[in-house]
N, C-alpha and C positions, 0 to 999 in steps of 0.2 A: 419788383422785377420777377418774371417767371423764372421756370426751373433750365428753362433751353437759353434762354438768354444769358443766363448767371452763368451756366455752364459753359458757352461760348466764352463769354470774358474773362472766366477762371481761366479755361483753357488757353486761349489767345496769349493772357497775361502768361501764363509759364511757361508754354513755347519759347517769349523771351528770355524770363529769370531765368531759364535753364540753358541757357547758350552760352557760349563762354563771353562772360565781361570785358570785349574788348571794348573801343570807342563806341563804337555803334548801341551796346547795351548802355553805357552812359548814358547817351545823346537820347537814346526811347526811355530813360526812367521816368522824367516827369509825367511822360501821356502815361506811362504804368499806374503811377503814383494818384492821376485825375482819373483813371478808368476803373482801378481794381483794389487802389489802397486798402480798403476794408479789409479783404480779403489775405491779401499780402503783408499787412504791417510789422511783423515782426522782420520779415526776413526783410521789408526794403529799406529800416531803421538797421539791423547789423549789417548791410552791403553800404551803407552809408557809413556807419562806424569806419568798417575795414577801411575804405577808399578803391580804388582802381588796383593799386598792384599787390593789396591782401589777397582783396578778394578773388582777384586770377591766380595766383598762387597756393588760395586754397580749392580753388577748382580742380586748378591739374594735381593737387597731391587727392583731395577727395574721387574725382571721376577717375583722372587716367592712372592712378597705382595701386587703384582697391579693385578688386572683384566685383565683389559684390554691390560694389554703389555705382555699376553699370548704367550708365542710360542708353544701352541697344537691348529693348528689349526682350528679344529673340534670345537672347543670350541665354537669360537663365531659363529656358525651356529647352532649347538645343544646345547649348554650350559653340564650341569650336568643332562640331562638325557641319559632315554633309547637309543634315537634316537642317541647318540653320540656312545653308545657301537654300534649300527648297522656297523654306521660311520667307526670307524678304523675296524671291521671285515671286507669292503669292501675293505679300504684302504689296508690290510697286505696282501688279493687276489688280490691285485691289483702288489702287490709286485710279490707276489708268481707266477703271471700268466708271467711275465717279467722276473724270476729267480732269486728272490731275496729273500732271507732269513732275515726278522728280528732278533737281537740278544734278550733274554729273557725281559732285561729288558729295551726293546724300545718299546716304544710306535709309531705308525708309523704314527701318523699326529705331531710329534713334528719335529718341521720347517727346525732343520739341519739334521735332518734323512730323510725329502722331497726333503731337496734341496742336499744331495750326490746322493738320486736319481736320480734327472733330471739332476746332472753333468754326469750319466753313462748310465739315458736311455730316447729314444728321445720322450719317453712318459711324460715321468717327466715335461717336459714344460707346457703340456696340465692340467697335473694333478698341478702345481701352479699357474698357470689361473685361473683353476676351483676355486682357492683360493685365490683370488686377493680380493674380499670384507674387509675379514679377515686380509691380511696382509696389505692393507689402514691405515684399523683400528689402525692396531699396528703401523704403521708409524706415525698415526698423534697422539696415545698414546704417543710414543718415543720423537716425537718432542717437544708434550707443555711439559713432565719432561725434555727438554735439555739434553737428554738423548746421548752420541755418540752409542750409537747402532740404533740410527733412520739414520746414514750414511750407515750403511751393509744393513737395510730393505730397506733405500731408494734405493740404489744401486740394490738389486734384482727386486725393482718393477721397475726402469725405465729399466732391461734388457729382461722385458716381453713386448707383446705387448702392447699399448696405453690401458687404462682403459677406457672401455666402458660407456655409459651414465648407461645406467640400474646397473654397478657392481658399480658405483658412486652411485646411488640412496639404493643401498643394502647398503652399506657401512656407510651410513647416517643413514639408520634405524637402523643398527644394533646399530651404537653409540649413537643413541636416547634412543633405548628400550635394549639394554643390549642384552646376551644371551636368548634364552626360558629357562625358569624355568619348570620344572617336576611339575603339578598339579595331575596326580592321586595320592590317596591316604590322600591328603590333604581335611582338611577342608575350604571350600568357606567362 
């Protein structure tokens, strides 16, 4: 299998794993399981372990109560300012310029709505480069919690190319100093 192909299905497949396990991730495990197993096998062996209401339960304590194991990736580049709204206005033209329609209530730097992207367009690769700092980050979040979703991040980052010295140096600073924080307005 080529490298665009494999990367499509890598991508494709964690789109899903990364959405929150309700029915619907159920009901799509086995095509995951005949499409991308290889790839996947650790993490769809522990989602099998957990069952349905572990493994949602450890979603919302890993994604929604940590910082740092973000899946919007704009986050850890802009944190909770202005500059993040810019962010996804560029990201959803970014969409739009390729024929893609966000649904209302997507947000378009959350990570399985980048990576169905780059499974359908061959810009998508370039546009999770661009974000590779970011999702470091969240892999080496994912890993010190023993997290199995740092198996599907790791798997997206090793089907990009090699991480540069400089997006290694980004990556470090971010996890030093956090997101930017919004200072206007605030008192010094």
């Amino acid at each position: 299998m080529n490298s665009v192909i494999s990367g499509a299905v890598i991508w494709q497949a964690a789109a899903h794993l990364l959405a929150y396990p309700d029915e619907r991730f159920w009901r799509r495990l086995p095509l995951i399981r005949e499409a991308a197993e290889p790839h996947f096998r650790t993490f769809l062996s522990v989602a099998s372990e957990l069952g349905p209401g572990e493994l949602a339960a450890h979603y919302v304590e890993t994604f929604d109560l940590h910082r740092r194991c973000c899946l919007y990736l704009t986050y850890y580049t802009d944190g909770d300012t202005r500059r993040r709204g810019r962010s996804l206005a560029e990201l959803k033209q970014r969409y739009r310029t390729a024929g893609w329609e966000l649904m209302d209530d997507e947000l378009p730097d959350f990570l399985p709505v980048m990576l169905e992207f780059a499974a359908h367009d061959s810009s998508g690769a370039a546009l999770l480069k661009e974000h590779r700092p970011g999702l470091e980050l969240l892999l080496t979040a994912l890993t010190d919690r023993d997290s199995p979703y740092a198996y599907v991040i790791g798997t997206v980052c090793a089907s990009l190319p090699p991480i540069t010295a400089a997006e290694r140096l980004q990556a470090t600073r971010l996890a030093q100093g956090g997101p930017p924080a919004e200072t206007v307005g605030r008192y010094l």
